[in-house]
C-alpha positions in Angstrom: 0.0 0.0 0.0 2.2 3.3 -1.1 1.3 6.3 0.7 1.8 9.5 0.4 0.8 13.2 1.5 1.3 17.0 1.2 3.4 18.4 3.9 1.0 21.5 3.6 -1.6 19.4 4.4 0.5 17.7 7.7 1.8 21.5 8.9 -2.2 22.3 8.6 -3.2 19.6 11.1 -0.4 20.4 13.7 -1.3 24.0 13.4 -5.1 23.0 14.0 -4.3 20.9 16.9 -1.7 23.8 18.1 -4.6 26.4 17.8 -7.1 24.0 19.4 -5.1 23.4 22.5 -4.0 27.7 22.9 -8.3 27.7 23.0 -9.0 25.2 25.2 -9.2 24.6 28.8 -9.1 21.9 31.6 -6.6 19.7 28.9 -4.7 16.7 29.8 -2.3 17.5 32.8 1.2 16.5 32.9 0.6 12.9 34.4 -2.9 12.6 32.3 -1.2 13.4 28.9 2.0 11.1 29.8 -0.8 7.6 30.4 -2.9 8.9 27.2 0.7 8.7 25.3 1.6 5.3 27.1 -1.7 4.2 26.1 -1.3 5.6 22.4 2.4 3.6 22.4 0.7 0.5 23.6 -1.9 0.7 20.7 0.6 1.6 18.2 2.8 -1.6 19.5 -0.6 -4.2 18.7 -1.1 -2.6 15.4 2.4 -3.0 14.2 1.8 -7.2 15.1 -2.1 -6.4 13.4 0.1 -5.3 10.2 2.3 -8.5 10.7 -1.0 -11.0 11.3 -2.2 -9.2 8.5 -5.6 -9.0 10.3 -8.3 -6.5 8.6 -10.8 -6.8 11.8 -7.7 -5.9 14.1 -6.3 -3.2 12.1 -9.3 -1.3 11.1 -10.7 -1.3 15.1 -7.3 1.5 15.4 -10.2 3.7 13.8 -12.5 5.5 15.4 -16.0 4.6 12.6 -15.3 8.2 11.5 -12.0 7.8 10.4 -9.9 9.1 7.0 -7.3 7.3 5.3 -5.6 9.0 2.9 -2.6 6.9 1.3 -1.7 6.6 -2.5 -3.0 3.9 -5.0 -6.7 3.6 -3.4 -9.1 6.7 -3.3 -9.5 7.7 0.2 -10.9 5.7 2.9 -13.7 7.9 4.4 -15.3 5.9 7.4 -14.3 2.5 9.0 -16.3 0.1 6.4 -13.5 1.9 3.3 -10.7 1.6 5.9 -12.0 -1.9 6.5 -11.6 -2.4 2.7 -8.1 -0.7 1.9 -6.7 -3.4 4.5 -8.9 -6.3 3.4 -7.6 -5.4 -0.6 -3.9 -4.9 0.7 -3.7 -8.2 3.0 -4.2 -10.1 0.0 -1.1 -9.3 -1.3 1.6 -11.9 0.1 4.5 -9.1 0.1 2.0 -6.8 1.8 4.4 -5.7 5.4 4.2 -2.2 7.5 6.2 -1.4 10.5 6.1 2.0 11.9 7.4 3.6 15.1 7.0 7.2 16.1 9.3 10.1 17.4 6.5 12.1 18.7 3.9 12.0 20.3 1.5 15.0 21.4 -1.7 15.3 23.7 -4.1 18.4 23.5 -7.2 17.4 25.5 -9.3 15.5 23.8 -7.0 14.8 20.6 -3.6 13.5 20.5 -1.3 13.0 17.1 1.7 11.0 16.8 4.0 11.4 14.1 6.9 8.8 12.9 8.4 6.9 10.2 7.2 3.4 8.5 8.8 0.9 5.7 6.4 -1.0 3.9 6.7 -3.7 1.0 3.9 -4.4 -1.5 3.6 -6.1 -5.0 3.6 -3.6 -7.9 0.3 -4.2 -9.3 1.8 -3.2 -13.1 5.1 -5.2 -12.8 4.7 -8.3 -10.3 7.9 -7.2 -8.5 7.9 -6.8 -4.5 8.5 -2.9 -3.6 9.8 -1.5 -0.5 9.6 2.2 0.8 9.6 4.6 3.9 8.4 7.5 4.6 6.6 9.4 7.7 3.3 9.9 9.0 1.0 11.8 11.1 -2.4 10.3 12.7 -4.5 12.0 14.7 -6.0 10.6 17.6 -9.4 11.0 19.2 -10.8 9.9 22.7 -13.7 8.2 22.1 -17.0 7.9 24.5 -16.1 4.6 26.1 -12.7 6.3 27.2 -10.6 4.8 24.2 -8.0 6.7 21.5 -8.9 5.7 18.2 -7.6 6.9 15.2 -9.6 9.6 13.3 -7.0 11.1 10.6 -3.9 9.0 9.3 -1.4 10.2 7.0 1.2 8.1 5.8 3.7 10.0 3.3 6.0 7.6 1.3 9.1 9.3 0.0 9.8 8.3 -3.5 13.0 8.4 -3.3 12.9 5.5 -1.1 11.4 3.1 -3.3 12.7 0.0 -4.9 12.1 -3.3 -5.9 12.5 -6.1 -3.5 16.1 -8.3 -4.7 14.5 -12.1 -5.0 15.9 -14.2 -2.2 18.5 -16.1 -3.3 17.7 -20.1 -3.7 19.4 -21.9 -0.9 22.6 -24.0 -1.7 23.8 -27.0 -0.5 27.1 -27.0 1.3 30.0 -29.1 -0.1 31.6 -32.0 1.6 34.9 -31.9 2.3 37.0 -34.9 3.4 39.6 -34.4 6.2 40.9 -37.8 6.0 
């Protein structure tokens, strides 16, 4: 699944959640905002293993029903049933692998966003091959009634300059027997 996003677009969101928070009162204290980003790691840990179960139920329940997807080479995923699909279409693929980790993460009251870096490896639809990538994202979290963070927003950007195909694995070879006699 390539991704991909304007950096206008990711400066607009922190700027939102940056104005938000100057406009808001009674937001998550010091110790409050330090479990919601525990909580946010934790979440982020089980859908890195979701990625590598390649498990469409699990990874689409990161999203809050409301969510948008926004990644290159499927239209946007508006809601948690098109989410549901863009990981349902992309687990079919055997190459299909995402690991991500972020470098920051924020907490504004309500909302939250972590932002990071990811590799990924698909099959190019066009040529067969297995492609690999990285790039960064930025996903914007939401506490949900029943006390939950689910994502709402999730930007992955792939930087194509980081793309390339796959080298097959080389067939295995048989060692040769020597005699020491």
């Amino acid at each position: 699944m390539r991704k991909s996003i304007s950096i206008g677009l990711i400066a607009g969101t922190a700027t939102a959640l940056s104005l938000g928070a100057c406009g808001k009162t009674g937001g998550a204290s010091g110790a409050d905002a330090d479990s919601i980003k525990k909580t946010i790691q934790a979440d982020e840990a089980r859908w890195n293993q979701d990625f590598k179960a390649k498990d469409t139920e699990r990874l689409a329940s990161h999203y809050a029903d409301d969510a948008y997807l926004f990644t290159t080479g499927v239209p946007a995923a508006d809601g948690s049933t098109a989410i549901r699909q863009v990981y349902a279409n992309a687990s079919t693929d055997p190459a299909f692998n995402v690991q991500f980790s972020s470098d920051k993460i924020d907490v504004s009251g309500d909302l939250a966003y972590s932002r990071g870096k990811f590799t990924e490896k698909y099959t190019d639809k066009k040529t067969g091959k297995v492609m690999s990538g990285s790039g960064a994202y930025i996903t914007v979290y939401k506490k949900q009634d029943d006390g939950s963070w689910k994502a709402v927003e999730d930007f992955p950007a792939l930087d194509p300059d980081s793309i390339k195909a796959v080298p097959p694995e080389k067939p295995a070879t048989r060692a040769k027997m020597t005699s020491f006699g």
